[in-house]
N, C-alpha and C positions, 0 to 999 in steps of 0.2 A: 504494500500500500504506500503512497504516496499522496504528498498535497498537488494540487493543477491548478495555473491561470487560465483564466476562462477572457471570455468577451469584454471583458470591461476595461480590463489592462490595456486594449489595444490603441495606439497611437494616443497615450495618458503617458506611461512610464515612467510614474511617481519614485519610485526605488526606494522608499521608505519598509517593505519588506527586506529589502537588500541587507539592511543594518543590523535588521536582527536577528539573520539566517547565523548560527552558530557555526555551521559545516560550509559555508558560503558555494553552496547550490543551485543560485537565484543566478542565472545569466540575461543579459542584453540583446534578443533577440534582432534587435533593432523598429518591428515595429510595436514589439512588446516584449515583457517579461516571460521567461521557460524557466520552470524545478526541474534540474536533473533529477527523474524517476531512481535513479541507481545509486546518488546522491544524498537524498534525503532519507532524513533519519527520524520522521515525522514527528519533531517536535512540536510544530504549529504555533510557533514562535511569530514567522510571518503572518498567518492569518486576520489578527486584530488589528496589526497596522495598517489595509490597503483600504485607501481611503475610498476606493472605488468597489470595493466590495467583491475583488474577482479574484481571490484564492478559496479553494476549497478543496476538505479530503475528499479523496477519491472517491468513497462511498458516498457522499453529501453530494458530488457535482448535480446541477439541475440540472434534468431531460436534455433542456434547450441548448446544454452546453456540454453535451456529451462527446460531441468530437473534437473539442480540447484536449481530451486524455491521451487521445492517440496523438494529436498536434503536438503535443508536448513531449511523446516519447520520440514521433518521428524525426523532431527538429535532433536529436542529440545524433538521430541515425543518416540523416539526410549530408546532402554536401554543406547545407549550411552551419553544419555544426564545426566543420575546420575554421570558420572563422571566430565562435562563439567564444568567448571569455567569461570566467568569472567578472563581475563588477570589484573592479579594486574597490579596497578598503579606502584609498584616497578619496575617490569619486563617492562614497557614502555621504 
């Protein structure tokens, strides 16, 4: 199990979950925030911070935002994941 951004992150990228990922899991998608699924160590530590309301565990995801889960796993497995970074610690 694993936390997912959903819809709401999208072109927002508050990064205030960023801060308080202990395991720093949270990457810059560019047009949003991705949890590395392999990553996270489901504290849900991020949760309460997004101001936009679009983290949630995997088992909570709404219907309507169901294919986040896979978005989110595919982004780590896709070509775009050679570019992805963790969000430095500076940039928090």
């Amino acid at each position: 199990m694993t936390y997912v951004i959903a819809e709401p992150c999208v072109d927002v990228l508050d990064k205030a979950c960023v801060e308080e990922c202990p395991v720093n899991c949270i990457y810059d998608g560019g047009q949003m925030m991705y949890i590395h699924p392999d990553e996270c160590v489901d504290c849900g530590a991020c949760e309460p911070l997004c101001p936009v309301e679009a983290i949630f565990f995997e088992d909570d995801l709404p219907e309507e935002w169901a294919g986040y889960l896979q978005a989110n796993a595919d982004f780590f497995d896709g070509p775009e994941s050679s570019d992805a970074t963790p969000v430095p610690v500076s940039a928090r």
